[in-house]
FIROGU-440411 format. One line per 10 residues: number of its first residue (from 1); their letters; for each residue x negated, y negated, z of N, C-alpha, C. Coordinates in steps of 0.05 Angstrom, whole numbers, plus 5000, padded with zeros to 4 digits. Atoms other than C-alpha are relative to their C-alpha. Layout:
<nodes>
NUM	a	X/Y/Z/X/Y/Z/X/Y/Z ~ ...
</nodes>
This chain:
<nodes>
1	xxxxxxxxxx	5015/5003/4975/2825/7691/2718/4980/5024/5002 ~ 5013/4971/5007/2801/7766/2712/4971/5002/5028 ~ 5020/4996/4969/2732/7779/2744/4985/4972/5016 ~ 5007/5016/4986/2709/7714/2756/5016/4983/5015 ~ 4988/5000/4976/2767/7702/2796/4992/5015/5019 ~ 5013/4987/4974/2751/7756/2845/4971/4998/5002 ~ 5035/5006/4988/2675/7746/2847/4995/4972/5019 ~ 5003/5036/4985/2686/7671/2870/5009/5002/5026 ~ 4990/4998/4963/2729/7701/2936/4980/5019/5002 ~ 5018/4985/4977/2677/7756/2952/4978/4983/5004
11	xxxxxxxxxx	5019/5021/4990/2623/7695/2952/5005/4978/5022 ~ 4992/5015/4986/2662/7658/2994/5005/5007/5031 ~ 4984/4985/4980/2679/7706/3049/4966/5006/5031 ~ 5015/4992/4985/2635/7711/3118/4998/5034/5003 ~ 5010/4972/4998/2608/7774/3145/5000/5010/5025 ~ 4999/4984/4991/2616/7823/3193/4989/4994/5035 ~ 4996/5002/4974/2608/7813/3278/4996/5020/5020 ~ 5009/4971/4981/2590/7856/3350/4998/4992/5034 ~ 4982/5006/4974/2606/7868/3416/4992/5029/5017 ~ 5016/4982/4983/2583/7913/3478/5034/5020/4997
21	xxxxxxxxxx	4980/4988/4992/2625/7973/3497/4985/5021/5023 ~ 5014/4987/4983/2619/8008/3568/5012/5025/5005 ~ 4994/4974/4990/2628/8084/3583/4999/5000/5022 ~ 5012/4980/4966/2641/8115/3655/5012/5023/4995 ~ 5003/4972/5003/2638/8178/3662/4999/5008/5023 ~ 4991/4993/4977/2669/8216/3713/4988/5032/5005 ~ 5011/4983/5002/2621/8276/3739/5020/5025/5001 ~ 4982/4976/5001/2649/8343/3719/5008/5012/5031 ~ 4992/4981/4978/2646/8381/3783/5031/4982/5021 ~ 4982/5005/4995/2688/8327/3812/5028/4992/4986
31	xxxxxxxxxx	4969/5008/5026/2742/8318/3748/5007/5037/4999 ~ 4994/4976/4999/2743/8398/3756/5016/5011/5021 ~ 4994/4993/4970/2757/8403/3833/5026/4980/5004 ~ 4969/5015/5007/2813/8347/3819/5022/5014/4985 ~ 4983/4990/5018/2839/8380/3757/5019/5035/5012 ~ 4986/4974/4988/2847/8451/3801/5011/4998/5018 ~ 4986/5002/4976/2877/8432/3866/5021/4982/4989 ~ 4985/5010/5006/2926/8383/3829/5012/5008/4966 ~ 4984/4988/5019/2970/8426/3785/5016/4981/4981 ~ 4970/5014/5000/3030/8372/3779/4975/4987/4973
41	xxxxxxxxxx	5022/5023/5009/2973/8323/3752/4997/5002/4969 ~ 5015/4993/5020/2939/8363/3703/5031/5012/4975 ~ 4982/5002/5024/3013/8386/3669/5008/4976/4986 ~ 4991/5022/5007/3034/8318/3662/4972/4983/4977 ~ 5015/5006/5024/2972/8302/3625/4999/5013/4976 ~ 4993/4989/5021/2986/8352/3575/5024/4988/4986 ~ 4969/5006/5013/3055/8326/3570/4988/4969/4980 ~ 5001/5035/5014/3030/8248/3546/4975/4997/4990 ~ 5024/4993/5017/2966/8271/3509/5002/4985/4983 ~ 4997/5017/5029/2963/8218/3449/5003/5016/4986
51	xxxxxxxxxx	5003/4984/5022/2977/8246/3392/4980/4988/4971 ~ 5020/5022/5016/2921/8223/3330/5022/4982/4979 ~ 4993/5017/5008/2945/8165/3306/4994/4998/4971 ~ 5000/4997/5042/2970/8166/3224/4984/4970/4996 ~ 5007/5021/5023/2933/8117/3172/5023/4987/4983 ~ 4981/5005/5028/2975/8079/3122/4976/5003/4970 ~ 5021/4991/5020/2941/8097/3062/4999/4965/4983 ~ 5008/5027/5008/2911/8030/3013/5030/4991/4980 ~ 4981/5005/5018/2975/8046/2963/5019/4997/5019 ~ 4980/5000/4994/3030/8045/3016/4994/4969/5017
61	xxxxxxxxxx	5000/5027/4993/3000/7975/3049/5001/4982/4982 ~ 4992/5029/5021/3007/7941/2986/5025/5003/4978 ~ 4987/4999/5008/3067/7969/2958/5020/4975/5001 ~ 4984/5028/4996/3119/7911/2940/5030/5015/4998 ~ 4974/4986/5003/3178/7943/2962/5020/4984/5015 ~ 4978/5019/4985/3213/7885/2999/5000/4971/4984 ~ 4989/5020/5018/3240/7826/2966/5012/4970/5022 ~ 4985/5025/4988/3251/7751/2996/5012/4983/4985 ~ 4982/5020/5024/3303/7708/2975/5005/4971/5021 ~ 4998/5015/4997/3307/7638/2984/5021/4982/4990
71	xxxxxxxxxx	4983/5004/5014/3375/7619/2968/5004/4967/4995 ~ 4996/5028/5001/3368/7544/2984/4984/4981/4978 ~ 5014/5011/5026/3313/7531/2932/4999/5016/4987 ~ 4998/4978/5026/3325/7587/2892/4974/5021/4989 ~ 5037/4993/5010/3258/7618/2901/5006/5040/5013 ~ 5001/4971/4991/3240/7702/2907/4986/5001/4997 ~ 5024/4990/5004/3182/7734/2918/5004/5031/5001 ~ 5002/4976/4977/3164/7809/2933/4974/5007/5016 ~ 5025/4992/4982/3115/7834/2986/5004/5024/5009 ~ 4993/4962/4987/3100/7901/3018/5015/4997/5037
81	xxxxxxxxxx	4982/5003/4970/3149/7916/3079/4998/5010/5027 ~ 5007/4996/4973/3104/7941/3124/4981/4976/5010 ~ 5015/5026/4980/3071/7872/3136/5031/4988/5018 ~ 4982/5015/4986/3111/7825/3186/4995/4978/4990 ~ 4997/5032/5009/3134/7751/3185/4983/4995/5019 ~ 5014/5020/4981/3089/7705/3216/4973/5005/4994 ~ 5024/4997/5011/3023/7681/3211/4973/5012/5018 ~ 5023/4986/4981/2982/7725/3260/4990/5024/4988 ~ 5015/4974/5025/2943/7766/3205/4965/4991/5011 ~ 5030/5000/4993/2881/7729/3228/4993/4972/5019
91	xxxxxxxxxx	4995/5023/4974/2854/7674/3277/5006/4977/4992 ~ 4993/5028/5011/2854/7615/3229/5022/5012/4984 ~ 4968/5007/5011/2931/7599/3209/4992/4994/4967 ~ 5001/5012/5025/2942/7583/3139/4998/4974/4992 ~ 5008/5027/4999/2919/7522/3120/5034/4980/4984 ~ 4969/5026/5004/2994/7489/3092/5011/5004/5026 ~ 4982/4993/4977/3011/7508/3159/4992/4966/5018 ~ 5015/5026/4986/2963/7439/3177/5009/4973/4980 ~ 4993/5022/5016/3003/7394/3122/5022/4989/5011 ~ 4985/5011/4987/3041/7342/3140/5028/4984/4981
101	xxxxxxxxxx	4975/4998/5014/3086/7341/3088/5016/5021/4984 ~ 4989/4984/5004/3102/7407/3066/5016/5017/5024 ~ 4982/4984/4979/3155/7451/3113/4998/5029/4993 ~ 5007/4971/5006/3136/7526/3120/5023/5010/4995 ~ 4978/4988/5003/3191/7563/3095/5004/5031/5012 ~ 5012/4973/4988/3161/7638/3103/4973/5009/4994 ~ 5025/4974/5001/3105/7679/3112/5004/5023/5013 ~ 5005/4970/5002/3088/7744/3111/4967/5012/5011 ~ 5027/4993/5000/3026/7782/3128/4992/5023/5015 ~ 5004/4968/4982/2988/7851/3157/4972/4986/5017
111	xxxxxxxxxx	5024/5010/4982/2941/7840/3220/4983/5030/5000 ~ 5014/4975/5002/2889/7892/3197/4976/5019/5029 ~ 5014/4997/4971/2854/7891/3272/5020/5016/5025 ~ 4971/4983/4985/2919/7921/3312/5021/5006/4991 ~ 4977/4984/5011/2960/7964/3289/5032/5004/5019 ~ 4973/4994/4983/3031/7966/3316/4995/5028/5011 ~ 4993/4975/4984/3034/8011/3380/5011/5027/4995 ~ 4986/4977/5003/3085/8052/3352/5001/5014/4970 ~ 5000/4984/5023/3065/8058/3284/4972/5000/4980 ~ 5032/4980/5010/3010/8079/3239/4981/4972/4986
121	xxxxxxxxxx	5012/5026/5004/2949/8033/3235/4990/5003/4968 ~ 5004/5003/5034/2919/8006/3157/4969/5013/4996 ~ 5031/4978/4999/2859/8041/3136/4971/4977/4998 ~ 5007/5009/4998/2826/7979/3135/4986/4993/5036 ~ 5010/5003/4977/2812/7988/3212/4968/5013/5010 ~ 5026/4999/4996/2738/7985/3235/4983/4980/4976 ~ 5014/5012/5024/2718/7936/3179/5004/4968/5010 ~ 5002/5022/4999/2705/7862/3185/5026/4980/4995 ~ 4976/5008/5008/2772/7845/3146/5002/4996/5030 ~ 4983/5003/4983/2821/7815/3199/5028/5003/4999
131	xxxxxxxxxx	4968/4998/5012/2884/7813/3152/5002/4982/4970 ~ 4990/5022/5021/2922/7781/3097/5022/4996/5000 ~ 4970/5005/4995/2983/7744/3086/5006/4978/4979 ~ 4985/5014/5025/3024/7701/3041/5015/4983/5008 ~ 4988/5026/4985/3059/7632/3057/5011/4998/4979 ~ 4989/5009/5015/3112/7599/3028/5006/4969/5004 ~ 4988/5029/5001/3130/7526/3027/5009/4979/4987 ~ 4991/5018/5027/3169/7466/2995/4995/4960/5017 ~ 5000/5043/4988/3165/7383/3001/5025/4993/4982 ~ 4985/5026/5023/3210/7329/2970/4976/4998/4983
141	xxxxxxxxxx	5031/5018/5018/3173/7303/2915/5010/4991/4964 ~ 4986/5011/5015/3186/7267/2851/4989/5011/4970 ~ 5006/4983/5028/3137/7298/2799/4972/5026/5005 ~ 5012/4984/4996/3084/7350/2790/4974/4983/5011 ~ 5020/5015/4999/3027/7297/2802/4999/4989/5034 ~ 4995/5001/4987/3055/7282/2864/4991/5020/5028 ~ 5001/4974/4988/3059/7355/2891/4968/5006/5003 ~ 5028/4992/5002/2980/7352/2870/4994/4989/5025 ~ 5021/5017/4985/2970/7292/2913/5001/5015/5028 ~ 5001/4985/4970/2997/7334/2981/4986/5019/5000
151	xxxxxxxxxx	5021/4983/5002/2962/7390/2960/4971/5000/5001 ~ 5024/5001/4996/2900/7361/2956/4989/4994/5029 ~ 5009/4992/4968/2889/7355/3038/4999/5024/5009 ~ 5002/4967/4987/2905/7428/3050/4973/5006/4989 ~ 5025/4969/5018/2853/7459/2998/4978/4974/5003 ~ 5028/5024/4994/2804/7388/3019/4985/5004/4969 ~ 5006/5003/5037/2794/7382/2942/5020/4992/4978 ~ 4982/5003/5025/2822/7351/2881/4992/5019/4976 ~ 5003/4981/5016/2796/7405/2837/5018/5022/5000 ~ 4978/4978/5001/2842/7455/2811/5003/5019/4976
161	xxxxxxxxxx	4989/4985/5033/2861/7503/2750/5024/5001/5006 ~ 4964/4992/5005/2927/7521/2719/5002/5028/4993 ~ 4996/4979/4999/2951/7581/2720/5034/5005/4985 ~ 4985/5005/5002/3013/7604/2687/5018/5027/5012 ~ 4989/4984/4981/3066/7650/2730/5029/4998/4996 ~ 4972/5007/4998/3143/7670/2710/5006/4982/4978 ~ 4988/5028/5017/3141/7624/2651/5000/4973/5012 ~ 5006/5033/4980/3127/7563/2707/4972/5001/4994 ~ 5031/5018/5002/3056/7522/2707/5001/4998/5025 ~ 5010/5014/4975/3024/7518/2774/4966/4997/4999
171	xxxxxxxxxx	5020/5006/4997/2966/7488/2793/4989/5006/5029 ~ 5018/4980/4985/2915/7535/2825/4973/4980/5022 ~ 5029/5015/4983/2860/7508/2887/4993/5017/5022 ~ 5005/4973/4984/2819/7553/2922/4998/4983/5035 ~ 4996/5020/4969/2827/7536/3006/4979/5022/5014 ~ 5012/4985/4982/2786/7561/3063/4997/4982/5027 ~ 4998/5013/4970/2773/7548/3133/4974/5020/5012 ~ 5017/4984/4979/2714/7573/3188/4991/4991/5023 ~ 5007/5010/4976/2690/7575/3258/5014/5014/5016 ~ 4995/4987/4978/2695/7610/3321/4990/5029/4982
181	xxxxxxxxxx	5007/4982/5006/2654/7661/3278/5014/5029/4983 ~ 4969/4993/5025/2722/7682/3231/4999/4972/4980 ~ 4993/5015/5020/2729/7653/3172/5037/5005/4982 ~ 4977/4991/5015/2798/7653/3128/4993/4990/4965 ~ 5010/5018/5034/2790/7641/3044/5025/5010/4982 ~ 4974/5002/5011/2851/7637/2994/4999/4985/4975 ~ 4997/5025/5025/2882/7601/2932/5022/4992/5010 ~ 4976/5012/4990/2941/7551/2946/5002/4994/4965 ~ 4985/5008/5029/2992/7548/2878/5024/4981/5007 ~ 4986/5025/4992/3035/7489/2877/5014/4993/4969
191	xxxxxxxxxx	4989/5008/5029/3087/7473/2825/5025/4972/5002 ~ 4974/5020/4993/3150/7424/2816/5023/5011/4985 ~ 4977/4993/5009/3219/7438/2802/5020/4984/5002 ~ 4977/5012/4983/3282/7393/2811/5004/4976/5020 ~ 5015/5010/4974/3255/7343/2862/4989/5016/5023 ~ 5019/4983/4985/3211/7400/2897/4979/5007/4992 ~ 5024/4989/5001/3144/7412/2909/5004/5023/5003 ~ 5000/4980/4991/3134/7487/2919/4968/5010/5005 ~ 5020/4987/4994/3077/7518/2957/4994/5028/4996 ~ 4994/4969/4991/3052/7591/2954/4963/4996/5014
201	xxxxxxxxxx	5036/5002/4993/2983/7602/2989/4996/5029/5006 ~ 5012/4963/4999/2946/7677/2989/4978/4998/5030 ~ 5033/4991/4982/2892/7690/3043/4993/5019/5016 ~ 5008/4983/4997/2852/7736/3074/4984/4993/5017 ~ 5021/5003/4985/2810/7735/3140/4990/5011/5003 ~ 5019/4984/5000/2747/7760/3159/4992/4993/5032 ~ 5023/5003/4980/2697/7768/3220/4973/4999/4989 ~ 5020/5004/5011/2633/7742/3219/4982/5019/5014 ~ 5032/4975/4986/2568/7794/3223/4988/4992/5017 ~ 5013/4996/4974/2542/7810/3283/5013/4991/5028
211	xxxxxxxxxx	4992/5008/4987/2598/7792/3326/5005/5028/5018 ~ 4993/4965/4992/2621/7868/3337/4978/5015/4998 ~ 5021/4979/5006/2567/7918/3334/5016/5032/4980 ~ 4985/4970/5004/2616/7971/3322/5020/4997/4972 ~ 4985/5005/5022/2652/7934/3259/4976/5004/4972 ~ 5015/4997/5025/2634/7955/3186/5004/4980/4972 ~ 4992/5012/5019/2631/7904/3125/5016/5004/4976 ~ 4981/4984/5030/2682/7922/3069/4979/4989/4987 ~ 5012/5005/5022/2650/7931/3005/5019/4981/4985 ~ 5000/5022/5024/2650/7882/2952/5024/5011/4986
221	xxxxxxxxxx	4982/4988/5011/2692/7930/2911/5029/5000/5015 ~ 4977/5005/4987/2742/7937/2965/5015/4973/5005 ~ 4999/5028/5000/2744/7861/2976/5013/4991/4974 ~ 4987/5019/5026/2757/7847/2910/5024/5016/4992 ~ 4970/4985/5003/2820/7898/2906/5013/4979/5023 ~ 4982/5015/4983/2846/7854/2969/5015/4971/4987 ~ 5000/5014/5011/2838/7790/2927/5027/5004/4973 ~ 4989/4997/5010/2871/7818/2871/5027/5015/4999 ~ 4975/4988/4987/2932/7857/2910/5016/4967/5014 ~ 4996/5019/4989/2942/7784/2934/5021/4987/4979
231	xxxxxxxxxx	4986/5013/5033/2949/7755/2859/5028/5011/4993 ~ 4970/4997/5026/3000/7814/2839/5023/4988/5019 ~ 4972/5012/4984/3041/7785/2899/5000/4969/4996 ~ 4995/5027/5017/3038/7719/2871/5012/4994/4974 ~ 4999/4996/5027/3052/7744/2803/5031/5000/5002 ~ 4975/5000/4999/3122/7752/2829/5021/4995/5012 ~ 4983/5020/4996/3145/7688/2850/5017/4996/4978 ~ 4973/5014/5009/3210/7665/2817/5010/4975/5006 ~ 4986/5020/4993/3237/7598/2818/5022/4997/4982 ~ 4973/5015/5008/3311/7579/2800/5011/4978/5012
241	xxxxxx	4982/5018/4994/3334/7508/2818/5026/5010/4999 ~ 4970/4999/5016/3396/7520/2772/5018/5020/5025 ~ 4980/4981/4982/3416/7578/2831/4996/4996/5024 ~ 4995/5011/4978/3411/7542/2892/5017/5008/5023 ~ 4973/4991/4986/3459/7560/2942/5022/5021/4984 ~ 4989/4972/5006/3484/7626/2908/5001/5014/5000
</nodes>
């Protein structure tokens, strides 16, 4: 896949968005004449002063230091363990999330726009990104040809490559979605095992330019490290029928 895998998601990806923001401003003489006659006031604002808020640096948001196991279809992945479950990484859902025959099993994902209150936001904040995340899902299904045919409504295409992953064959289709001025863009991999389809889907949202004034476009370069931090977490799916329930 190499570079003309990632050049095909940074062509695919909208751009960047903007948005007013209003200052008031409270005249000194009277934020002075407050601040001196109300002692109590002015300690207690010292006491709950924010403190600056840490970064996660680019290596500790994509570290794969947590491991999911799927003991019923025998499936593992790893992902980094400061994203959360669920698919609120960006405004458009994952698109197997809109199929009507696969069953979401898990997802994963980092919402690069709000950082958890209590802990340190991704350094991806102020940039167009919105997030990324990782889906998992399975169908009944009887052969690999099968598993194509569901697959082909999610990614709205019968076009596909193969890809090979774990010693398994899946068949690769790039997905996307846009509107309301966010876009989301991805690959959905799809294999068979046992009488199971298996889903994995990657994606990545964006804001579109000129929505924000105050948001900056990731570079191309950066973009295409998101794409490919995506892949190595794809790279290490596992499937075992044979260990099912063990």
């Amino acid at each position: 896949m190499g570079q003309v895998f990632i050049c095909r998601k940074i062509k695919a990806r909208f751009r960047s968005v903007t948005s007013e923001s209003i200052v008031r401003r409270i005249p000194l003489a009277v934020f002075l004449t407050f601040a001196i006659t109300s002692p109590a006031w002015s300690q207690a604002a010292q006491k709950t002063a924010p403190t600056p808020h840490k970064h996660l640096t680019v290596e500790q948001l994509w570290t794969l230091d947590a491991t999911y196991t799927d003991p019923k279809h025998g499936v593992t992945f790893r992902y980094p363990s400061v994203w959360a479950a669920g698919t609120g990484f960006a405004y458009h859902q994952p698109l197997l999330t809109t199929s009507r025959d696969a069953d979401i099993i898990a997802t994963y994902g980092y919402d690069a726009r709000n950082p958890p209150p209590d802990g340190p936001s991704s350094p991806y904040v102020g940039s167009d990104l919105e997030g990324f995340g990782f889906t998992y899902a399975t169908a009944a299904g009887a052969n690999q040809a099968q598993c194509e045919t569901m697959a082909e409504p999610v990614a709205d295409s019968k076009t596909h490559t193969s890809v090979l992953i774990g010693m398994r064959r899946f068949s690769s289709y790039e997905v996307g979605e846009g509107g309301m001025s966010q876009s989301t863009g991805g690959d959905l991999y799809v294999t068979f095992a046992e009488s199971t389809c298996y889903f994995f889907e990657t994606d990545s949202g964006w804001i579109a330019r000129g929505v924000f004034e105050d948001v900056k476009s990731l570079s191309n370069r950066d973009s295409a490290l998101i794409f490919a931090h995506l892949w190595e977490i794809m790279k290490t799916v596992r499937i075992s029928p044979s260990g099912r329930g063990q």
